[in-house]
Residue frames as a rotation matrix with the C-alpha (Angstrom) as fourth column:
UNK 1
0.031 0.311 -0.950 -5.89
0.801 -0.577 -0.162 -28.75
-0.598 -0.755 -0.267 -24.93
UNK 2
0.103 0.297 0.949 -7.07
0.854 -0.516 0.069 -25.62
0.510 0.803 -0.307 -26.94
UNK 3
0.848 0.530 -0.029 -7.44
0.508 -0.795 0.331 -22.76
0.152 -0.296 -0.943 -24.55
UNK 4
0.391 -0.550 0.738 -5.50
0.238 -0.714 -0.659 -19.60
0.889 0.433 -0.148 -25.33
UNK 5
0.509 -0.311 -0.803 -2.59
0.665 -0.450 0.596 -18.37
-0.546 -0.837 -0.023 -22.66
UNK 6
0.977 -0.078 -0.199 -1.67
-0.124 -0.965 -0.229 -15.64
-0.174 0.249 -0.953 -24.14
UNK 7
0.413 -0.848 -0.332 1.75
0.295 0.469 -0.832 -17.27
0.862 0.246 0.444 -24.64
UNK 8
-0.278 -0.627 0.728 2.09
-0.581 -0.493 -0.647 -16.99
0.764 -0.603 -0.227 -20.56
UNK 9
-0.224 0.117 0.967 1.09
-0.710 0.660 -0.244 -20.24
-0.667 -0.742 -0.065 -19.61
UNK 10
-0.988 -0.124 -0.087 0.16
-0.150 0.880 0.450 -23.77
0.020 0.458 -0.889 -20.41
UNK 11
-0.165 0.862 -0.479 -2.65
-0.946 -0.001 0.324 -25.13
0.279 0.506 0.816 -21.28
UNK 12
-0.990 -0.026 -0.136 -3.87
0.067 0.765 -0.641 -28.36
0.121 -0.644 -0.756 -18.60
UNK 13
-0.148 0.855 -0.497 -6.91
-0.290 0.443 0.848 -30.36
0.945 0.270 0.183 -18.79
UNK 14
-0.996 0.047 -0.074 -8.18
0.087 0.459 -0.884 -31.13
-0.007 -0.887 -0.461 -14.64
UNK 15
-0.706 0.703 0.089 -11.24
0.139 0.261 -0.955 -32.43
-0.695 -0.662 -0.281 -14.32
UNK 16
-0.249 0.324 0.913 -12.40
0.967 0.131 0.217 -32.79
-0.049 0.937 -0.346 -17.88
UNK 17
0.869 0.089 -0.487 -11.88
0.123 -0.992 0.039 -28.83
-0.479 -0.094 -0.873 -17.76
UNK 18
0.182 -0.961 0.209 -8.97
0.885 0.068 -0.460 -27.03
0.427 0.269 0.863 -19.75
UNK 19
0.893 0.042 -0.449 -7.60
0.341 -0.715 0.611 -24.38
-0.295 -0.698 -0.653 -17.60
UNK 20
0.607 -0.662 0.440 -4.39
-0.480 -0.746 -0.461 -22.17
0.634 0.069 -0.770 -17.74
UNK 21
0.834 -0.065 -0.549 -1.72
0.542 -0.095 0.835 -22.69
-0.107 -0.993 -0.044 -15.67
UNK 22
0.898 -0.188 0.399 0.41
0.222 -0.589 -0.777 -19.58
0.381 0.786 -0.487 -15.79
UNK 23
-0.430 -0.886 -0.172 4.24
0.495 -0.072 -0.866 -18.74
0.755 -0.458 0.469 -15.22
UNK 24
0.151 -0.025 -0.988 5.17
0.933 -0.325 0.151 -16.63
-0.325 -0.945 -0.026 -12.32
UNK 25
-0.678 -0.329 -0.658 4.22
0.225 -0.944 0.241 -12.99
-0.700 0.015 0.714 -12.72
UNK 26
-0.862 0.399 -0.312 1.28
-0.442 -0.294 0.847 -13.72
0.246 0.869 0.430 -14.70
UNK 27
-0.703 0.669 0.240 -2.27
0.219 0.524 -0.823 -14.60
-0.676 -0.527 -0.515 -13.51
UNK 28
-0.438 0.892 0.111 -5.76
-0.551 -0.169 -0.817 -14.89
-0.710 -0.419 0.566 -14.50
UNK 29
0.784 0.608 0.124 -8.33
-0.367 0.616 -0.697 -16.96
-0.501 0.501 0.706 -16.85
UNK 30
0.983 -0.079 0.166 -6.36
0.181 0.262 -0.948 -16.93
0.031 0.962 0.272 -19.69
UNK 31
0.312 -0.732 -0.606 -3.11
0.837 -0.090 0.540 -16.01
-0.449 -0.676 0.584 -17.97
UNK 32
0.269 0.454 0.849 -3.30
0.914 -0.398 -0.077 -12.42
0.303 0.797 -0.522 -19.29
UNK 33
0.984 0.108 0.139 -3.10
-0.021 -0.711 0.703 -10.15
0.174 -0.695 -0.698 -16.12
UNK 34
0.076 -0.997 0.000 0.45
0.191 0.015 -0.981 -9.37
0.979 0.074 0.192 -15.64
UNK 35
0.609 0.763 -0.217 1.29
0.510 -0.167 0.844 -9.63
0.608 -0.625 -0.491 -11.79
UNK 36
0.206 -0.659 0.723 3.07
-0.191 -0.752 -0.631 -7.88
0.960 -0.008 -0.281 -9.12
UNK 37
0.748 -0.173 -0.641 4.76
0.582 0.635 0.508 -9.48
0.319 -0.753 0.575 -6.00
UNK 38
-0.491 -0.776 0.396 6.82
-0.043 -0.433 -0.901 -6.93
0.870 -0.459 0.179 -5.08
UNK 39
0.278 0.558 -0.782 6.25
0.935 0.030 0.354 -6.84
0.221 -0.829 -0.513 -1.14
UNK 40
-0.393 -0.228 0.891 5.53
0.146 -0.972 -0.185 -3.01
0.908 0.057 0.416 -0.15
UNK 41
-0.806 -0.330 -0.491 4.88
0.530 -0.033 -0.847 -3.86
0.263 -0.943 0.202 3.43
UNK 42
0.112 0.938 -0.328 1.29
0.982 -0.155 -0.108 -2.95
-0.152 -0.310 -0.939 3.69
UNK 43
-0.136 -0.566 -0.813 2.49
0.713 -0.626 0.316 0.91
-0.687 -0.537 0.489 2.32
UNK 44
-0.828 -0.114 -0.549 2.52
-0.507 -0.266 0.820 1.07
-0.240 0.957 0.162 -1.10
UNK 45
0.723 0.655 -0.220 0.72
-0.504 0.282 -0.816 -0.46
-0.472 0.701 0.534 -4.27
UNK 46
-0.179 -0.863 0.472 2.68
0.169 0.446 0.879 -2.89
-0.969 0.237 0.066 -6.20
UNK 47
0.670 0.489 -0.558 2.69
-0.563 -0.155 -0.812 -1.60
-0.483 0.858 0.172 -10.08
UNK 48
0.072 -0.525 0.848 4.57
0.880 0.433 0.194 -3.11
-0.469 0.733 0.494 -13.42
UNK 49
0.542 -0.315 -0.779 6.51
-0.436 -0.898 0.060 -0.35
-0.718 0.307 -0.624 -15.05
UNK 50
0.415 -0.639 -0.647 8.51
-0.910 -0.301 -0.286 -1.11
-0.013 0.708 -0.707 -18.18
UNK 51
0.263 -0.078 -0.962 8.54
-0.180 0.975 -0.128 -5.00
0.948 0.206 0.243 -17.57
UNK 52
-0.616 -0.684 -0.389 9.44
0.388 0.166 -0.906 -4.30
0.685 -0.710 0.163 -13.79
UNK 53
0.371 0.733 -0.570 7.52
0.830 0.014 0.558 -4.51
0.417 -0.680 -0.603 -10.47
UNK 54
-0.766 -0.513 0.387 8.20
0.096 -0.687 -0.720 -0.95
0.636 -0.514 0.576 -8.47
UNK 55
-0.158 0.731 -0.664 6.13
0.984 0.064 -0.163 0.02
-0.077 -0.679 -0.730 -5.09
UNK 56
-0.151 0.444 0.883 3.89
0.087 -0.884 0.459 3.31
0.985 0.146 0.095 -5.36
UNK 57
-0.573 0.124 -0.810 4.01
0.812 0.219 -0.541 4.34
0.110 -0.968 -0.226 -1.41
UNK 58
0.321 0.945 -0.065 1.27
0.883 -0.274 0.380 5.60
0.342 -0.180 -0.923 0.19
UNK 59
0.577 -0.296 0.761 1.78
-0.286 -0.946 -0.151 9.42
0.765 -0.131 -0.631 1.89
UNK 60
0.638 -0.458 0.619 4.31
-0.769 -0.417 0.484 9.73
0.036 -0.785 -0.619 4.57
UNK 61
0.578 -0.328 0.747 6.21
-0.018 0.910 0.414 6.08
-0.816 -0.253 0.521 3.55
UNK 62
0.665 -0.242 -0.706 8.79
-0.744 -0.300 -0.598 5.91
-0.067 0.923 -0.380 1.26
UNK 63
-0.256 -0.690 0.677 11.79
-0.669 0.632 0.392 3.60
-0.698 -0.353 -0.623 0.27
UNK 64
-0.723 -0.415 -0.552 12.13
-0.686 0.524 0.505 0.96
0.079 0.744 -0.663 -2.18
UNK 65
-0.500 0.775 -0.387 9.28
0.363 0.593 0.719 -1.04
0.786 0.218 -0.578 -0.58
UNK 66
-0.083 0.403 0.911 8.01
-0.284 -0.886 0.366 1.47
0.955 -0.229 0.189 1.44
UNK 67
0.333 -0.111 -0.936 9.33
0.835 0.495 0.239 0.53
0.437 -0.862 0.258 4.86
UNK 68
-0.840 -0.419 -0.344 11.14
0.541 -0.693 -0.476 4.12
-0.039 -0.586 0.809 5.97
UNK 69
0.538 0.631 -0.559 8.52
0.730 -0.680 -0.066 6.68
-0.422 -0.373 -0.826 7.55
UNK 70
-0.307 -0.510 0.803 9.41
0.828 -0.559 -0.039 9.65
0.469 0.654 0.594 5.61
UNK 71
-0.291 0.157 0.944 7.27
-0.661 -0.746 -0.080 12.39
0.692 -0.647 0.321 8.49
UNK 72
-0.912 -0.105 -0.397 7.54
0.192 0.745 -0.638 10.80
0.363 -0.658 -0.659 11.70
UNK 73
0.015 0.997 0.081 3.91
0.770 -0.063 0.635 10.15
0.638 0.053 -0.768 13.12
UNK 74
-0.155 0.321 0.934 2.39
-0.342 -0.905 0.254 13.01
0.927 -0.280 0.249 15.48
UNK 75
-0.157 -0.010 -0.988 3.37
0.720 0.683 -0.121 12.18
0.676 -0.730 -0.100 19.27
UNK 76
-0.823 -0.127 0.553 2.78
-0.280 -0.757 -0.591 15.27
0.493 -0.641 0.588 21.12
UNK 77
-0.667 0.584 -0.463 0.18
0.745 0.504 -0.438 14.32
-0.022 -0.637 -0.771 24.08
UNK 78
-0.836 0.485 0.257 -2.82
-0.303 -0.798 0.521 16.20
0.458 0.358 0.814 23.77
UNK 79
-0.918 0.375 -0.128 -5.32
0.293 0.426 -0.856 16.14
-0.266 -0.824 -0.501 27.00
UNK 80
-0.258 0.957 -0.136 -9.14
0.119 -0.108 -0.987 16.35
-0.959 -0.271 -0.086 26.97
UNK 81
0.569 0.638 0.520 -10.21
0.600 0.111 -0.792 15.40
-0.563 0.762 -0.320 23.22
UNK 82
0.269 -0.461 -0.845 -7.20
-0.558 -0.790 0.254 17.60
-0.785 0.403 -0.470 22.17
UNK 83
0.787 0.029 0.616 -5.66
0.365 0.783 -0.504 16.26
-0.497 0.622 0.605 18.60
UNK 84
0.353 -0.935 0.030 -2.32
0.279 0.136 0.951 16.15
-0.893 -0.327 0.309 17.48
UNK 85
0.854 0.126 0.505 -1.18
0.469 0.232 -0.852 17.61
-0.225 0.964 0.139 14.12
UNK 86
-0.270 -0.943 -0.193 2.14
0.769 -0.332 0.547 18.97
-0.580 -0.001 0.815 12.28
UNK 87
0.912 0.339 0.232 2.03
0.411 -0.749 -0.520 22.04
-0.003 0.570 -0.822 11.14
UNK 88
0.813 -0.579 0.060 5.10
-0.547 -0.796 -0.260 23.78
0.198 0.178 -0.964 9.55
UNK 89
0.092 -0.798 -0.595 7.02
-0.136 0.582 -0.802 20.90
0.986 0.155 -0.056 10.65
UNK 90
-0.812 -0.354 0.464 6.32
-0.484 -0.038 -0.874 21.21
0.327 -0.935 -0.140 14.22
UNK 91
-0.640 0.325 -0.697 4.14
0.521 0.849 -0.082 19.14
0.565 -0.416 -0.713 16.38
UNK 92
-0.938 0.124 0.323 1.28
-0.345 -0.405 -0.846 21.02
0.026 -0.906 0.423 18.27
UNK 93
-0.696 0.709 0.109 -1.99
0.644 0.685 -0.341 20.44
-0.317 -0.167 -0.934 19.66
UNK 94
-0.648 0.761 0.026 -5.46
-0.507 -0.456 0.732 21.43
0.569 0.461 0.681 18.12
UNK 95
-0.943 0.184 0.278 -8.31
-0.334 -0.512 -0.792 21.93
-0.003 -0.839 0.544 21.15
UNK 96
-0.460 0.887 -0.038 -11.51
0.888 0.460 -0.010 20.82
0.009 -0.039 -0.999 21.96
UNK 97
0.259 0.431 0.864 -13.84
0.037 -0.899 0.437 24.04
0.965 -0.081 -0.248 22.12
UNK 98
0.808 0.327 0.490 -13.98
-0.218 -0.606 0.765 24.05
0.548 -0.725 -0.418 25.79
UNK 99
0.925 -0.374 -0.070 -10.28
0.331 0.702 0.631 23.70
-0.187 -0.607 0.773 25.83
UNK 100
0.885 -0.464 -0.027 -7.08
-0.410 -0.752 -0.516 25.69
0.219 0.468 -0.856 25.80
UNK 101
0.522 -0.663 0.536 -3.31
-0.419 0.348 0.838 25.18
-0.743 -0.662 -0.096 26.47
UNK 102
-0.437 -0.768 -0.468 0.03
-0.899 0.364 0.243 24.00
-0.016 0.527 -0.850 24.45
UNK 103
-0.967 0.205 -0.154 -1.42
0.165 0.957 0.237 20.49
0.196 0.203 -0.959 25.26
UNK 104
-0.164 0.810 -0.563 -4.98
0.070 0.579 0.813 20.99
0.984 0.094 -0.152 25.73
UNK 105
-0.353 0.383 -0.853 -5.26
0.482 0.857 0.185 21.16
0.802 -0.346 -0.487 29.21
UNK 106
-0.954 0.198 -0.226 -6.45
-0.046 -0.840 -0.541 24.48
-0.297 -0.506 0.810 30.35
UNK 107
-0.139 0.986 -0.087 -10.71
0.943 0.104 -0.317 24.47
-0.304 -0.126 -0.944 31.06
């Protein structure tokens, strides 16, 4: 078997084919691609830093694998097409045009 793994896999003949097969933490053709199995919980990005897997979370998620909410979502009820946003740290509603009111619900 001839085909180069970058010294991160074997070399294995299936099906009159030589293919790769590479350790763990290393994928593609030629086992080349260095992967990343941290689990970041649908939050983050998994990256390789400095020989080590670390999650990059996304805005408002933080936490070693980005499981802790870091600004709790926007729950304030907001009537007639009204929409919920934080501003300043507080929680208020933003109106429809033909709509007024802490929540929205003055015509």
């Amino acid at each position: 078997c001839t085909k180069d793994c970058y010294h991160h896999g074997t070399c294995v003949r299936e099906n009159n084919k030589m293919k790769c097969k590479c350790q763990p933490d290393w994928s593609g053709d030629q086992c080349q691609v260095p992967s990343c199995t941290k689990d970041c919980h649908h939050h983050g990005t998994c990256v390789r830093e400095n020989k080590k897997m670390k999650c990059i979370c996304h805005p408002q998620w933080s936490g070693d694998q980005c499981g802790a909410v870091t600004v709790p979502p926007c729950t304030k009820h907001c009537y007639h097409h009204g929409t919920c946003v934080r501003e300043n740290n507080k929680m208020k509603c933003i109106c429809h045009p033909q709509w007024s009111g802490d929540q929205c619900q003055v015509p």
